[in-house]
C-alpha positions as CSV (number, residue, x, y, z in Angstrom):
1,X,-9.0,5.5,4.3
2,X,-5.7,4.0,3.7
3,X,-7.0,1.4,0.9
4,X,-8.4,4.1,-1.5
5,X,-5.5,6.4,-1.0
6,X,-2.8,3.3,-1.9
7,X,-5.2,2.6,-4.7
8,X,-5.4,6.1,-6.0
9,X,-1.3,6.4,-5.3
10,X,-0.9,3.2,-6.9
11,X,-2.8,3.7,-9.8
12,X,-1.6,6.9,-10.8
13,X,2.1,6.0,-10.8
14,X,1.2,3.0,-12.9
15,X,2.5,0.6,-9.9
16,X,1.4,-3.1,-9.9
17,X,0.4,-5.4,-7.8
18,X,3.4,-7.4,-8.5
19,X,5.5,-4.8,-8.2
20,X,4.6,-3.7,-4.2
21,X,4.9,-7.5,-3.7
22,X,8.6,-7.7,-5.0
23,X,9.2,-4.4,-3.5
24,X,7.8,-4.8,0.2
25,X,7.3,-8.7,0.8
26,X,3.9,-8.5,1.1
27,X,1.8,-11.1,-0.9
28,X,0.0,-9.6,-4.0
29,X,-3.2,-12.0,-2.5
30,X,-3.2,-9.5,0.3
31,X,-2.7,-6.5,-1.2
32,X,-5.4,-7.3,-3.1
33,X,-7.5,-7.9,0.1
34,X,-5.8,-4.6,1.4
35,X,-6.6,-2.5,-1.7
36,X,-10.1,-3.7,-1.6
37,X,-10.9,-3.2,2.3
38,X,-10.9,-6.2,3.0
39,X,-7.6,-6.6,5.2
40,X,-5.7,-4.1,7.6
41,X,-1.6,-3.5,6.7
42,X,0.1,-4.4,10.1
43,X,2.2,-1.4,11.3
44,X,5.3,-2.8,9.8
45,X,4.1,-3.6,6.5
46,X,2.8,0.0,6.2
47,X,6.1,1.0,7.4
48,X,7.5,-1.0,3.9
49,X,5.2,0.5,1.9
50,X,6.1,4.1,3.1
51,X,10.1,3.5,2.9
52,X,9.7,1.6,-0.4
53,X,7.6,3.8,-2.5
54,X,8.2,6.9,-0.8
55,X,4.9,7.8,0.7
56,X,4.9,10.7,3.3
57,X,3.9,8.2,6.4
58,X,1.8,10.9,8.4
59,X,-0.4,11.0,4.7
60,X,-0.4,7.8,4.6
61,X,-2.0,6.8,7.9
62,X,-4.6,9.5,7.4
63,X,-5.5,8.7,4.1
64,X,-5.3,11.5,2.6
């Protein structure tokens, strides 16, 4: 799933919550929700995340 590999990625480069907000635009209320699995990333947003913290997109979408 996309949540537990950001959360996994995000954790292990010591990135916070803050941090993808300032980056990326994306309110640290719904990353939370994200990171949890409780919301879905629109397209675009997962297209921030990806160019911002330099995620391989094709991983990315997989999960894995």
């Amino acid at each position: 799933m996309i949540s537990n590999y950001l959360n996994e990625y995000f954790k292990s480069h010591n990135i916070s919550q803050q941090e993808i907000e300032k980056k990326t635009g994306i309110s640290q209320c719904k990353i939370s929700l994200v990171l949890n699995n409780k919301r879905k990333l629109s397209a675009e947003e997962l297209l921030k995340i990806a160019i911002e913290f330099d995620i391989n997109l094709e991983k990315l979408k997989k999960g894995s």
